[in-house]
DRENFIMAR-30564 format. One record per residue (C-alpha): y, x, z; residue number from 1; chain. Coordinates in steps of 0.2 Angstrom, whole numbers, plus 2048, in hexadecimal, padded with zeros to 3 digits. Each point is the difference from the previous one (the first is absolute). Last residue first. Layout:
BEGIN
{r {Y; X; Z}; NUM; 'A'}
...
***
This chain:
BEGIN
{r {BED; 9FE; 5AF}; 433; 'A'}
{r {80C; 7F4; 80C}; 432; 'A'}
{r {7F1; 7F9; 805}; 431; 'A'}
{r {7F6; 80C; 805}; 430; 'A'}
{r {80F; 80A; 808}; 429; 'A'}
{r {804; 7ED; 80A}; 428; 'A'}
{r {7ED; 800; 806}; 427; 'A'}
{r {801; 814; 805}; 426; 'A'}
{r {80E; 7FB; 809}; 425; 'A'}
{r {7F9; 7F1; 80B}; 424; 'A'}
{r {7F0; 80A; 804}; 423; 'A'}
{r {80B; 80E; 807}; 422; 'A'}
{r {80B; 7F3; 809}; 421; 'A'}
{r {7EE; 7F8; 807}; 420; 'A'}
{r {7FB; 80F; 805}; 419; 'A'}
{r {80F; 805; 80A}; 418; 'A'}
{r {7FE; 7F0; 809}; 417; 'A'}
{r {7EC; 800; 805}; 416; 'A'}
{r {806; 80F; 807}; 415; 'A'}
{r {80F; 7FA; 80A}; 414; 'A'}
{r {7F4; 7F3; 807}; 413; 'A'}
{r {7F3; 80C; 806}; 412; 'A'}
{r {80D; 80C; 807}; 411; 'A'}
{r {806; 7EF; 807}; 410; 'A'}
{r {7EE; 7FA; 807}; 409; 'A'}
{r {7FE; 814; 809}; 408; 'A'}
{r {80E; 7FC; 80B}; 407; 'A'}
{r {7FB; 7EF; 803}; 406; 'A'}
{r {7EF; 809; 805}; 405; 'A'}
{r {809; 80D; 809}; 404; 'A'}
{r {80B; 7F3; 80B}; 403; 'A'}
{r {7F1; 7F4; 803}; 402; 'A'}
{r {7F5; 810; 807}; 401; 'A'}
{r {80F; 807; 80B}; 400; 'A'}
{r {803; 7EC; 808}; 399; 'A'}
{r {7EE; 800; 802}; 398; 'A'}
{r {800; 80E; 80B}; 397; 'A'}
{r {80F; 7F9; 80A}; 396; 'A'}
{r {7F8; 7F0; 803}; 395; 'A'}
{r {7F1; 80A; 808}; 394; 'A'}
{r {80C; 809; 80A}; 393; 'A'}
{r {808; 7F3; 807}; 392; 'A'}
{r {7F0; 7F5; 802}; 391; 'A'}
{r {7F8; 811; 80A}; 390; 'A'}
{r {810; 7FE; 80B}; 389; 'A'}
{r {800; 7EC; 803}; 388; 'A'}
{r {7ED; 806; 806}; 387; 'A'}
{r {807; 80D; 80C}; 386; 'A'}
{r {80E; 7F4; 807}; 385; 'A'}
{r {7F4; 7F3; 803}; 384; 'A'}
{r {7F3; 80B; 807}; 383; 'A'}
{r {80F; 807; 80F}; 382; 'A'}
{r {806; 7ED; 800}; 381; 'A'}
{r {7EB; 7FD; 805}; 380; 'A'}
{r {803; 80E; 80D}; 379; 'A'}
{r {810; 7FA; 80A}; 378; 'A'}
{r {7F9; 7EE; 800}; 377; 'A'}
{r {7F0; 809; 80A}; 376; 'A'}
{r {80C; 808; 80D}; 375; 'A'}
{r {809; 7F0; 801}; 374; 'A'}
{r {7F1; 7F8; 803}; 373; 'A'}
{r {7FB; 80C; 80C}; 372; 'A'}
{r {810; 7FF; 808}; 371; 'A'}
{r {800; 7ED; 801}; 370; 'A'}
{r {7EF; 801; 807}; 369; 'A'}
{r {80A; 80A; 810}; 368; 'A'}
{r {80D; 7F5; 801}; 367; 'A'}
{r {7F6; 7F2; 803}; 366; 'A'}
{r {7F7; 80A; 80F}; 365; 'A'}
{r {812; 803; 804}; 364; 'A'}
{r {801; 7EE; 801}; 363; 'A'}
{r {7F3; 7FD; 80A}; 362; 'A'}
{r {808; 80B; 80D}; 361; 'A'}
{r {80F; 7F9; 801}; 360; 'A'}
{r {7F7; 7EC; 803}; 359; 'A'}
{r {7F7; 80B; 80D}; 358; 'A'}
{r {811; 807; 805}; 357; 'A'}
{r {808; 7EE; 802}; 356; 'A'}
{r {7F2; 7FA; 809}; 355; 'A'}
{r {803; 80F; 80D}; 354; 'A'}
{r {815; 7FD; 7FE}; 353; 'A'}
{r {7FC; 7EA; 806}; 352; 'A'}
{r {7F5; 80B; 80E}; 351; 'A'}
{r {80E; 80B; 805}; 350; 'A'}
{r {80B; 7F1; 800}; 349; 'A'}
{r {7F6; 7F6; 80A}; 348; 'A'}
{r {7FE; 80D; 80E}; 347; 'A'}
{r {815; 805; 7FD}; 346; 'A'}
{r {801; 7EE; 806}; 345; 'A'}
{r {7F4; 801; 80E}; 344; 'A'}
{r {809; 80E; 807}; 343; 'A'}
{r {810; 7F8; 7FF}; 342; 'A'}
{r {7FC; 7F2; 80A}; 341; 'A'}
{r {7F8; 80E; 80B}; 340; 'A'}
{r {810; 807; 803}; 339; 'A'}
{r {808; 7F0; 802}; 338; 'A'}
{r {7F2; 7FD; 80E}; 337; 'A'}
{r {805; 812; 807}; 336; 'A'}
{r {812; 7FB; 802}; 335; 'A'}
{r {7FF; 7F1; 809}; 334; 'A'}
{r {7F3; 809; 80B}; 333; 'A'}
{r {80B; 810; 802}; 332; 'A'}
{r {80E; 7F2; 805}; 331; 'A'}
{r {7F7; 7F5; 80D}; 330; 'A'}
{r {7FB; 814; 808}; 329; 'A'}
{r {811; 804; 801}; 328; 'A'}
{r {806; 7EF; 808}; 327; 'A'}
{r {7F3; 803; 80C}; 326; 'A'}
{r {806; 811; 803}; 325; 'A'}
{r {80E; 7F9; 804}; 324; 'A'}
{r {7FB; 7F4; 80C}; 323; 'A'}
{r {7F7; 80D; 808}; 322; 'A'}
{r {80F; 80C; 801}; 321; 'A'}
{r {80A; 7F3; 80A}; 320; 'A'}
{r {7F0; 7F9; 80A}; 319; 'A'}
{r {7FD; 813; 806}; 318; 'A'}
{r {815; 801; 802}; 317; 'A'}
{r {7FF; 7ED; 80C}; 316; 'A'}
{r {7F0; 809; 809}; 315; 'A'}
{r {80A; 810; 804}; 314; 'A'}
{r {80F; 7F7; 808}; 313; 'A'}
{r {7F2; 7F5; 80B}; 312; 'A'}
{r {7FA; 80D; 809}; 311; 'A'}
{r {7F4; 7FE; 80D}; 310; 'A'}
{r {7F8; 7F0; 7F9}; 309; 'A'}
{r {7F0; 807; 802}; 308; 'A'}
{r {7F6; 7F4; 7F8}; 307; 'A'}
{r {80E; 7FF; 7F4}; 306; 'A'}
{r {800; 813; 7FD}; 305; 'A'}
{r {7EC; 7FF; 7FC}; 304; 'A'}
{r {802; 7EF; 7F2}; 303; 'A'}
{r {810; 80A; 7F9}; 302; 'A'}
{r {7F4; 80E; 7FD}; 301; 'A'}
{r {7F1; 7F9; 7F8}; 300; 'A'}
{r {80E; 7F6; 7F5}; 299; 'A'}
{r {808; 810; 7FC}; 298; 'A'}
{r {7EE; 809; 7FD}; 297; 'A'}
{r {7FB; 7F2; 7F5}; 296; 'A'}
{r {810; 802; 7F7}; 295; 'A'}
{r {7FD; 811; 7FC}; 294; 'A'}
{r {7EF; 7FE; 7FB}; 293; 'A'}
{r {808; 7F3; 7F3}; 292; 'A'}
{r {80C; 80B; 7FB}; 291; 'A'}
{r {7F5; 80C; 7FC}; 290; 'A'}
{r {7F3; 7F5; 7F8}; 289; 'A'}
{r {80E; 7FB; 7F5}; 288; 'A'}
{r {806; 812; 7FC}; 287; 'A'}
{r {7EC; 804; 7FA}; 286; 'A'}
{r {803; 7F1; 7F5}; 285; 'A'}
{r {812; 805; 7FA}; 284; 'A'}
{r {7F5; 811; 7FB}; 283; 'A'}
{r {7F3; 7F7; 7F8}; 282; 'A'}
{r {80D; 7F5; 7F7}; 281; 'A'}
{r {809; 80E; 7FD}; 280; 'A'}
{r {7F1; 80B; 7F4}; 279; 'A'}
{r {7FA; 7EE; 7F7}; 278; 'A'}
{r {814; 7FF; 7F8}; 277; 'A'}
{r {7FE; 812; 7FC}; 276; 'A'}
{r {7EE; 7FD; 7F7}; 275; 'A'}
{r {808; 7F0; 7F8}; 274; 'A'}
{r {80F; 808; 7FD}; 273; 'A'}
{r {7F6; 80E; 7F4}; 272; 'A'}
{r {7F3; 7F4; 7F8}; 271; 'A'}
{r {80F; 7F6; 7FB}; 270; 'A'}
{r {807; 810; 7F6}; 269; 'A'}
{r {7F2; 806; 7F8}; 268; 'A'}
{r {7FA; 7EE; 7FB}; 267; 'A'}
{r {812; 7FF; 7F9}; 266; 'A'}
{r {7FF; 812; 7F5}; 265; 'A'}
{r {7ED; 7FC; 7FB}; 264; 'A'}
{r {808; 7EE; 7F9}; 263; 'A'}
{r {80E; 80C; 7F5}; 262; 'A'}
{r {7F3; 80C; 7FA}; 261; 'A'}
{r {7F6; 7F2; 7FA}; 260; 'A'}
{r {80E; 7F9; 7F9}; 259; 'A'}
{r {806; 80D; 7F7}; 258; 'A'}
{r {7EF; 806; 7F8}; 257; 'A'}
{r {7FE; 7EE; 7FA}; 256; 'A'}
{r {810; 801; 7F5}; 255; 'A'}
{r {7FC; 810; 7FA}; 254; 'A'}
{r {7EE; 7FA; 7FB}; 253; 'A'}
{r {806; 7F0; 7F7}; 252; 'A'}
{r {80C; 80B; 7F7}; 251; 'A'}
{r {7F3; 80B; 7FC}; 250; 'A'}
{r {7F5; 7F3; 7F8}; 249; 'A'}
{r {80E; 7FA; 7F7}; 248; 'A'}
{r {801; 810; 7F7}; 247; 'A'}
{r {7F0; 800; 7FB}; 246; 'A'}
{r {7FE; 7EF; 7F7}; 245; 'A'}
{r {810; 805; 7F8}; 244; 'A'}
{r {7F8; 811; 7FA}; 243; 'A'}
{r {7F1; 7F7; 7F9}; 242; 'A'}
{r {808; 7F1; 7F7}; 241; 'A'}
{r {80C; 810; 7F7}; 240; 'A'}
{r {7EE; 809; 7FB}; 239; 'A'}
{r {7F8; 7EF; 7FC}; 238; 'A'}
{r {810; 7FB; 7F4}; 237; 'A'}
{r {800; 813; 7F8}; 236; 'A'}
{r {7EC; 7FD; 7FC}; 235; 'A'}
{r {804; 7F0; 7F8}; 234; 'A'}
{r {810; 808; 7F5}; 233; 'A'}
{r {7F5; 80E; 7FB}; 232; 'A'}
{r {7EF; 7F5; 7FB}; 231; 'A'}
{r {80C; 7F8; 7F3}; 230; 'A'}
{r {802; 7ED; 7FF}; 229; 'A'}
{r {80C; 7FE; 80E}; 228; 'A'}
{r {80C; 80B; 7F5}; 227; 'A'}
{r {7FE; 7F4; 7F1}; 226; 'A'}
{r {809; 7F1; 803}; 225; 'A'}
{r {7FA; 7F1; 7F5}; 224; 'A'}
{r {7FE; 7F4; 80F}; 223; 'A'}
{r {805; 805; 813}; 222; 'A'}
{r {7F4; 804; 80D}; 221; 'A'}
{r {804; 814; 7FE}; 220; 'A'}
{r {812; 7FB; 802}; 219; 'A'}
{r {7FE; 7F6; 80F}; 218; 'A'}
{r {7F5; 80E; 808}; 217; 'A'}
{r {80E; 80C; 7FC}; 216; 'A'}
{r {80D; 7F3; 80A}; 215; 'A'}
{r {7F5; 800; 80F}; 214; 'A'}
{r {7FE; 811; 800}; 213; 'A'}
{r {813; 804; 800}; 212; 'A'}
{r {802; 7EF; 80C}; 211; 'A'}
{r {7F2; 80A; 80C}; 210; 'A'}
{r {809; 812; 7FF}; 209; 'A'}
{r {80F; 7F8; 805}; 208; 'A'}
{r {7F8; 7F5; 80F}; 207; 'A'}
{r {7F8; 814; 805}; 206; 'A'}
{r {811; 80B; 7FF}; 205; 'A'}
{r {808; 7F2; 80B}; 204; 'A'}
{r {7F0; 803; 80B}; 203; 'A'}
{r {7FF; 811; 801}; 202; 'A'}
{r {814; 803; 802}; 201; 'A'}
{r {7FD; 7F4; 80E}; 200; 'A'}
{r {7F6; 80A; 809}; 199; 'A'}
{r {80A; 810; 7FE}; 198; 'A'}
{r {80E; 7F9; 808}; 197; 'A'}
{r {7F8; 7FF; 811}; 196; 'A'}
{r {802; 7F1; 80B}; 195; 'A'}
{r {809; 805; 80F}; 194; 'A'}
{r {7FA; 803; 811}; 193; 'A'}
{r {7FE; 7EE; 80D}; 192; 'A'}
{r {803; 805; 810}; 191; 'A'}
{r {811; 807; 803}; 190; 'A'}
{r {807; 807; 80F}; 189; 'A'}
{r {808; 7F3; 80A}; 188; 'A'}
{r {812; 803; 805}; 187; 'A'}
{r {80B; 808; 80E}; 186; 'A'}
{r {811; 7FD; 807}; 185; 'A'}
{r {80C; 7F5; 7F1}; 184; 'A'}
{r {811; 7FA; 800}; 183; 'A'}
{r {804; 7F5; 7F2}; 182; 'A'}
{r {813; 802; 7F6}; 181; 'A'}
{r {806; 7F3; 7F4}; 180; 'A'}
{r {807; 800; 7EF}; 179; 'A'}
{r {805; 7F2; 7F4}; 178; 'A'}
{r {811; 805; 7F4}; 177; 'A'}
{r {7F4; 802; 7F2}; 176; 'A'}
{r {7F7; 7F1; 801}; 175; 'A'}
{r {811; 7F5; 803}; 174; 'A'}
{r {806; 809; 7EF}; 173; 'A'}
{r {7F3; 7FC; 7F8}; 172; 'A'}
{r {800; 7EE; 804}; 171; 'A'}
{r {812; 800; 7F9}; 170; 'A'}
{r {7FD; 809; 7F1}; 169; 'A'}
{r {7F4; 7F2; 7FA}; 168; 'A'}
{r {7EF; 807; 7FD}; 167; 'A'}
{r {7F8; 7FC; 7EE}; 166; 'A'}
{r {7F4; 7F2; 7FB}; 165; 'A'}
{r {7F8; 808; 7F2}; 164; 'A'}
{r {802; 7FB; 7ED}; 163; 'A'}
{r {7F3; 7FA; 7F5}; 162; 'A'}
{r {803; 7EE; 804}; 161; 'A'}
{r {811; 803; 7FE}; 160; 'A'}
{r {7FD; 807; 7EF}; 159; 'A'}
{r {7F6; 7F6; 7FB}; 158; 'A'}
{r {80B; 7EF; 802}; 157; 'A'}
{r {80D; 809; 7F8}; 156; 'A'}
{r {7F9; 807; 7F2}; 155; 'A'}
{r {7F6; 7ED; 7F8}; 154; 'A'}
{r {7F4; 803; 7F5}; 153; 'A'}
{r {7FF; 7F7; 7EF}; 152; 'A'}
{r {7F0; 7FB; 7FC}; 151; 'A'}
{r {7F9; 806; 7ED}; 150; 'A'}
{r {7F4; 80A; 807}; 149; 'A'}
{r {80A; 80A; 80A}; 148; 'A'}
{r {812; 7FF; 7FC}; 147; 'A'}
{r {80E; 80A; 805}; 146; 'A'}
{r {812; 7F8; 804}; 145; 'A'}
{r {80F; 80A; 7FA}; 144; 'A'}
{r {80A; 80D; 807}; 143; 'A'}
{r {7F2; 80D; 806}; 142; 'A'}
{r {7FC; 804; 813}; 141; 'A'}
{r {809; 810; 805}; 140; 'A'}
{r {7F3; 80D; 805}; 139; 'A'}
{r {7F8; 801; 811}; 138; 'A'}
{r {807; 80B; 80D}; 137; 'A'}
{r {807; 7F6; 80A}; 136; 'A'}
{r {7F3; 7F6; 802}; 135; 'A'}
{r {7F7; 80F; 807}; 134; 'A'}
{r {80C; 805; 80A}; 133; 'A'}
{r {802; 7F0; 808}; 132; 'A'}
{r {7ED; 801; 801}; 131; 'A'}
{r {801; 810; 809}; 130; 'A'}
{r {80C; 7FB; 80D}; 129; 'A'}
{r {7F6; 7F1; 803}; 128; 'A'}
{r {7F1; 80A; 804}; 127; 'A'}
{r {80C; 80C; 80B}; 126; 'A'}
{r {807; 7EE; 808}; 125; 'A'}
{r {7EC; 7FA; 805}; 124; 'A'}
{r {7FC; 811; 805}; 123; 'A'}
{r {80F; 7FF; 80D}; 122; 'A'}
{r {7FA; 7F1; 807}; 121; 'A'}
{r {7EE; 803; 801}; 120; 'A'}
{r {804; 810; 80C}; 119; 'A'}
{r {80D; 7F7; 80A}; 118; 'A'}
{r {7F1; 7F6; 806}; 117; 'A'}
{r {7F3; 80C; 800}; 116; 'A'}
{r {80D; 80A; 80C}; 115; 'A'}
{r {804; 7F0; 80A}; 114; 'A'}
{r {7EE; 7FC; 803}; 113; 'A'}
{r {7FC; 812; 806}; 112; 'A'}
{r {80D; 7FF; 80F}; 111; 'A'}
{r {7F9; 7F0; 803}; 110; 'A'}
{r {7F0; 807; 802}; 109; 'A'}
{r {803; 80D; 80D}; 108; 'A'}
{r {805; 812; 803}; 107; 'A'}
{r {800; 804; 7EC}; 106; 'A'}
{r {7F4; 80D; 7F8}; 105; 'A'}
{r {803; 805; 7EE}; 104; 'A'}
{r {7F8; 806; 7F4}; 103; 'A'}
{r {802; 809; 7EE}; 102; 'A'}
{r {7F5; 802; 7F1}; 101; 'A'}
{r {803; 812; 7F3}; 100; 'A'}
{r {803; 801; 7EF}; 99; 'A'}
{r {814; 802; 805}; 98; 'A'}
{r {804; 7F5; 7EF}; 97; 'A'}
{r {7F0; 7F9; 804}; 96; 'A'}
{r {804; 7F9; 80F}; 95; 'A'}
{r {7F4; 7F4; 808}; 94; 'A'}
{r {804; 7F5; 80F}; 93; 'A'}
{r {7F9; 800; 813}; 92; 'A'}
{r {800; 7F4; 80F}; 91; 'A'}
{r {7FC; 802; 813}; 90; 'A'}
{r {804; 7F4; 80F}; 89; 'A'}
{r {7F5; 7F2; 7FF}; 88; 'A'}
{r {7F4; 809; 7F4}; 87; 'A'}
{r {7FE; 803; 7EC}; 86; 'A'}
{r {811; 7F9; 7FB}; 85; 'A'}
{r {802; 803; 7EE}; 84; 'A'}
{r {811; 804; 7F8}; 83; 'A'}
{r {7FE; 7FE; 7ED}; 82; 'A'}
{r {809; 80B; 7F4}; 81; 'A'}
{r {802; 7FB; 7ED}; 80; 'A'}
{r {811; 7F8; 800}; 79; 'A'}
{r {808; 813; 805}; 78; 'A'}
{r {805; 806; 812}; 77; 'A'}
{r {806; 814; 7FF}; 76; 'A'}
{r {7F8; 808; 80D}; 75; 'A'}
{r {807; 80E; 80B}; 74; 'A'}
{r {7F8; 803; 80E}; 73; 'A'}
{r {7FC; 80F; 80D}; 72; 'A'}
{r {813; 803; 7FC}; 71; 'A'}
{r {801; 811; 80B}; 70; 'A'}
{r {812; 805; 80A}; 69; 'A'}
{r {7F7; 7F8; 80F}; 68; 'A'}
{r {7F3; 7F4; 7FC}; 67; 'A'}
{r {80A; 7F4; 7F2}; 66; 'A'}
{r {7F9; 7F2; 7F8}; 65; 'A'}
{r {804; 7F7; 7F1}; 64; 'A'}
{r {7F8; 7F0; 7F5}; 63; 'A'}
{r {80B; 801; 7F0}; 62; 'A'}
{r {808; 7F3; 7F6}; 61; 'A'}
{r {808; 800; 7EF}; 60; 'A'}
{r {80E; 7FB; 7F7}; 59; 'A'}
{r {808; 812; 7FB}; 58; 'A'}
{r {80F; 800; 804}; 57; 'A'}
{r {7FE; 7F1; 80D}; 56; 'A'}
{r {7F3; 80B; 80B}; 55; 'A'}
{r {7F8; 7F3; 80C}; 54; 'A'}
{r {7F6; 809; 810}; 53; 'A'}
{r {7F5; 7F8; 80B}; 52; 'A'}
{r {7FC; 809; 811}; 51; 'A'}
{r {7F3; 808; 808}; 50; 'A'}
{r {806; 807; 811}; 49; 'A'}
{r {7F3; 80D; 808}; 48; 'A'}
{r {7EF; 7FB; 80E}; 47; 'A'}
{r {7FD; 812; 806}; 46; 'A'}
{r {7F4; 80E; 7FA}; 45; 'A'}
{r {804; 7FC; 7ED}; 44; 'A'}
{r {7F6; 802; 7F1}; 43; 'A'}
{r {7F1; 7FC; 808}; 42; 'A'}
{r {7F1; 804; 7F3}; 41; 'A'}
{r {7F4; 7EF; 7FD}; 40; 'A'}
{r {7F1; 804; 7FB}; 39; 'A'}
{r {7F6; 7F8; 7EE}; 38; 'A'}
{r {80A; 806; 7F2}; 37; 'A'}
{r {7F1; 811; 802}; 36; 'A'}
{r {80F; 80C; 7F8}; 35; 'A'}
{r {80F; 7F9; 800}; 34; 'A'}
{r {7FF; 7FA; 816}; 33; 'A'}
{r {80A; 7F0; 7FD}; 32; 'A'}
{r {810; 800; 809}; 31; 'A'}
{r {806; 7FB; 811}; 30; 'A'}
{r {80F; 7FB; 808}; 29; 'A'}
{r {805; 7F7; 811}; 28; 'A'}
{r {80B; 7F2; 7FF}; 27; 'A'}
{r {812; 7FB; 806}; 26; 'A'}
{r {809; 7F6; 7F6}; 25; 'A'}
{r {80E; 7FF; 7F2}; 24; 'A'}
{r {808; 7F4; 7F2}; 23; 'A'}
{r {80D; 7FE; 7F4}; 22; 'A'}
{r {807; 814; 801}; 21; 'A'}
{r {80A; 806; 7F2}; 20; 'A'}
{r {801; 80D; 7F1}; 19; 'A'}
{r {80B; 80F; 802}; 18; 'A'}
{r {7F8; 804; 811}; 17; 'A'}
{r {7F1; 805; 7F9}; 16; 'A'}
{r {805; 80B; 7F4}; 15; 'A'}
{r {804; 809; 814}; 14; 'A'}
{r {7F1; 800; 804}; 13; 'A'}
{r {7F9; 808; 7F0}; 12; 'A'}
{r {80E; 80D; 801}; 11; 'A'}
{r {7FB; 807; 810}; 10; 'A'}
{r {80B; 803; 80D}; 9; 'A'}
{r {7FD; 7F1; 80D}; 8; 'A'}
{r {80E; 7FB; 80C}; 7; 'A'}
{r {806; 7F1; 7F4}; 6; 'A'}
{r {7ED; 7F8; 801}; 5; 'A'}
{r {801; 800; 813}; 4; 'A'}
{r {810; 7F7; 800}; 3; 'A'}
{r {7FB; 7F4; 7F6}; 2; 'A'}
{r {7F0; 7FC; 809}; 1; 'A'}
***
């Protein structure tokens, strides 16, 4: 693996040979298609190493592979990532530094095992890098003891509660120094595609909008506040009670979309090896009646030399070859009740895939009210936002009119003012004459 690194001329290779190797295998690579995030795109034609890289400059681990002088990955490990094992051989992790879902294909479950494994374990020591860092990080605690409600609070004893058990060097140092090589020939392709981003955006995006509403319609419930009084602040809290209720809606309907398509992709397939599993046991069928003419003809034979008995080197090679043909015909029966084993399964499975499609079906019925019930939410936050409109420029109106009457009350006011000073002087003239 070394050696093939040091051979390469590109730079990011040979960064890569600066940091250090804790683990590596054999796996074939895939990579999320970015535009529908539900096919898998091969990244490599061949099973390629994958290794485990520690960089002790910089702290960090990195998933690498190398496909010729082209790193097909480069992902940098961080306390967020989760490895999930979608099939016995197949797993796949989110990126998104690299906004982009990798996969890997191992030659057998163990193989997988000891990835997910080593996986865990270097996530565990970034998340206790990061709290180290963190701890660091934190200002000096004060000299004296502070007091919350008049109890004095012991530093020490929160402080090593606070603080996280970190990774003594010597463990590290067995980590990094870990590596092993497994050898790999061909994998499964994956089965399973990745869940798309964009549906969890919807329904982070909706749990917000619903503890935003849910916080407005606590304020509109609570005494002596004024915004849940005004017909504004009621029509905003059906508006935002709207959208949410519309937004959830579509999550539902992405979620069901993806299923569907996903149980239409497994009857698809069944129905396929049941069809090819039906076309050779009629041709192993048709090879059994062959056989088994064959053998008649042997025996028929045999029966005719023996009466005979002119030749008794030919009747020893006609027993030789119907002995083996009798052997033949045991075998193409064994076979053919297996194959009809199987047929039977892929029978109940096609029906267990028929009940699944009318449950499928139902639900895009479902689907389809949701719609319309979406279409009709869609129009009543449409009349919402129209009336909230007409209250806006209602409230704008009678803000003018307020302003020029107050407007109009101080000219009054600095009129009644003038005349009193002009009633006040001619008073102190009268009575100064």
């Amino acid at each position: 693996m070394l050696k093939f690194i040091k051979s390469n001329k590109n730079p990011e290779v040979d960064k890569h040979m600066r940091e250090q190797p804790i683990f590596s295998t054999k796996a074939h690579v895939f990579q999320i298609d970015p535009e529908t995030k539900k096919n898998w795109i091969p990244a490599s034609k061949n099973a390629v190493s994958v290794s485990y890289y520690y960089d002790s400059t910089r702290s960090t681990y990195r998933i690498i592979s190398v496909d010729g002088s082209k790193a097909i990955i480069n992902s940098t490990i961080t306390p967020g990532m989760t490895f999930t094992k979608t099939s016995q051989k197949f797993g796949q992790w989110s990126d998104p530094r690299a906004n982009t879902v990798y996969g890997l294909g191992f030659t057998s479950e163990a193989d997988l095992a000891k990835f997910i494994e080593k996986f865990k374990d270097i996530k565990d020591l970034t998340r206790q890098q990061v709290a180290q860092q963190q701890v660091q990080q934190q200002p000096p605690p004060p000299q004296h003891s502070p007091q919350i409600n008049g109890n004095v609070v012991d530093e020490n004893h929160s402080a090593s509660q606070s603080s996280p058990a970190l990774p003594s060097p010597g463990a590290r140092q067995v980590l990094h120094h870990r590596s092993s090589s497994l050898s790999a020939v061909q994998t499964d392709s994956p089965e399973d595609p990745a869940e798309s981003p964009e549906l969890s955006s919807v329904e982070d995006k909706g749990s917000q909008d619903g503890l935003n509403l849910k916080e407005r319609r606590n304020s509109f419930n609570t005494p002596g506040s004024n915004s849940g009084n005004s017909p504004e602040s009621q029509m905003k809290y059906e508006n935002d009670r709207l959208k949410l209720a519309l937004a959830q809606s579509s999550a539902n309907a992405k979620k069901w979309e993806i299923e569907l398509q996903t149980l239409k992709n497994n009857n698809a397939r069944l129905t396929a090896a049941l069809q090819e599993s039906t076309a050779n046991v009629e041709e192993w069928k048709k090879q059994l009646a062959a056989y088994k003419d064959e053998s008649a003809r042997m025996k028929k034979k045999v029966v005719e030399m023996e009466k005979q008995q002119n030749n008794s080197e030919q009747i020893g090679a006609l027993q030789t070859e119907l002995q083996q043909l009798t052997e033949r015909l045991e075998k193409v029966q064994i076979e053919s009740q297996d194959k009809s084993d199987e047929i039977n399964q892929l029978t109940r499975k096609t029906e267990e895939l028929s009940a699944k499609e009318t449950k499928n079906n139902n639900m895009q019925s479902k689907l389809q009210s949701l719609e319309e019930e979406n279409k009709l939410l869609t129009l009543k936050i449409q009349d919402f936002q129209r009336q909230l409109q007409d209250c806006k420029t209602i409230r704008d109106k009678d803000t003018s009119e307020v302003l020029t009457l107050q407007e109009q009350l101080g000219n009054k006011v600095t009129e009644l003012y003038e005349l009193h000073e002009q009633i006040v002087s001619v008073i102190q003239k009268e009575s100064n004459s």
